[in-house]
C-alpha positions in Angstrom: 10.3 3.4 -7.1 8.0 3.6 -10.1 4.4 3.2 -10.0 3.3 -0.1 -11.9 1.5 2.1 -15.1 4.9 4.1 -15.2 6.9 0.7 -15.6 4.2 -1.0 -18.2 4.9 2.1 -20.2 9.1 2.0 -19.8 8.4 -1.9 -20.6 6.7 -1.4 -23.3 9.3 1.1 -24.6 11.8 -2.0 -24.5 10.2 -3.9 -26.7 10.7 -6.8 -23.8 10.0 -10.7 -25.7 6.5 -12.5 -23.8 9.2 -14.7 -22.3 11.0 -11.8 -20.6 8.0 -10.5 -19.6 6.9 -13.4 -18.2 10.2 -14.5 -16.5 10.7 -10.2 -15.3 6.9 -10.6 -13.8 7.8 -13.7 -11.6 11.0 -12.1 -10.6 8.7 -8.8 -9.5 6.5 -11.8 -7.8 9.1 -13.3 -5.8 10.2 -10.3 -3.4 13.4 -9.7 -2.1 14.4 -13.1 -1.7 15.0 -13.5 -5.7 14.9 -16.9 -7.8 17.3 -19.3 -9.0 17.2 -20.5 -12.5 16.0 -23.6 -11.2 12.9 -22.3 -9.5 12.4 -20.6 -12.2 11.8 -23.2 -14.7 9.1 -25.0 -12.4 6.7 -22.2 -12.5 7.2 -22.0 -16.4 6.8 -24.4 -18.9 9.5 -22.8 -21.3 13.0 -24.9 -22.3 16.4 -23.8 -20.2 17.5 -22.3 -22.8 14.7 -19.7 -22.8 14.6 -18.8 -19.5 18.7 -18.7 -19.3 18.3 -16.2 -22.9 15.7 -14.1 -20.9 17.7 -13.6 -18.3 20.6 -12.6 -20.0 18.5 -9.9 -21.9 17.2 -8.8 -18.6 20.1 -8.0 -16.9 21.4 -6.5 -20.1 19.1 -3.7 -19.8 19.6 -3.4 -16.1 15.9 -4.6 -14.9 16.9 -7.7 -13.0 20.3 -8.0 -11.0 22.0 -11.1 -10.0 23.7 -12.0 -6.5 25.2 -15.4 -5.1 23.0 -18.3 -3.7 24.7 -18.5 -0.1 23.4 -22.0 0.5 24.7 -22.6 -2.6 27.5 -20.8 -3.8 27.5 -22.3 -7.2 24.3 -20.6 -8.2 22.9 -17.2 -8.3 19.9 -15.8 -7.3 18.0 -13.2 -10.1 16.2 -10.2 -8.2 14.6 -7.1 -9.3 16.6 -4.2 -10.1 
């Protein structure tokens, strides 16, 4: 696992949108149990669309990954990578 100044540095390599980082910095937040989309867009004040684009460009470049809800099997559930 990297240190947090050794990820700032890859971060900032990846030219990451404040969106991402914002949305990748809850996700780091959360723990292990992950977030749905859903809870996601309580804790920011961003449109769906945002938060569904920054997620998409996340797991693009292999920071978050996504596994099924099992309470709901219709959603996923966005983790760390």
């Amino acid at each position: 696992m990297m240190s947090d100044q050794q990820l700032k540095e890859e971060l900032k390599n990846m030219k990451l949108t404040k969106s991402q980082m914002i949305v990748l910095d809850i996700l780091r937040s959360s723990g292990k149990g992950g977030v749905t989309p859903k809870q996601l867009l309580d804790k920011v004040s961003f449109a769906p669309r945002t938060v569904r684009y920054a997620l998409r460009k996340l797991l693009k470049k292999r920071l978050i990954k996504r596994v099924p809800c099992l309470q709901d099997m219709r959603q996923w559930i966005y983790v760390p990578a």
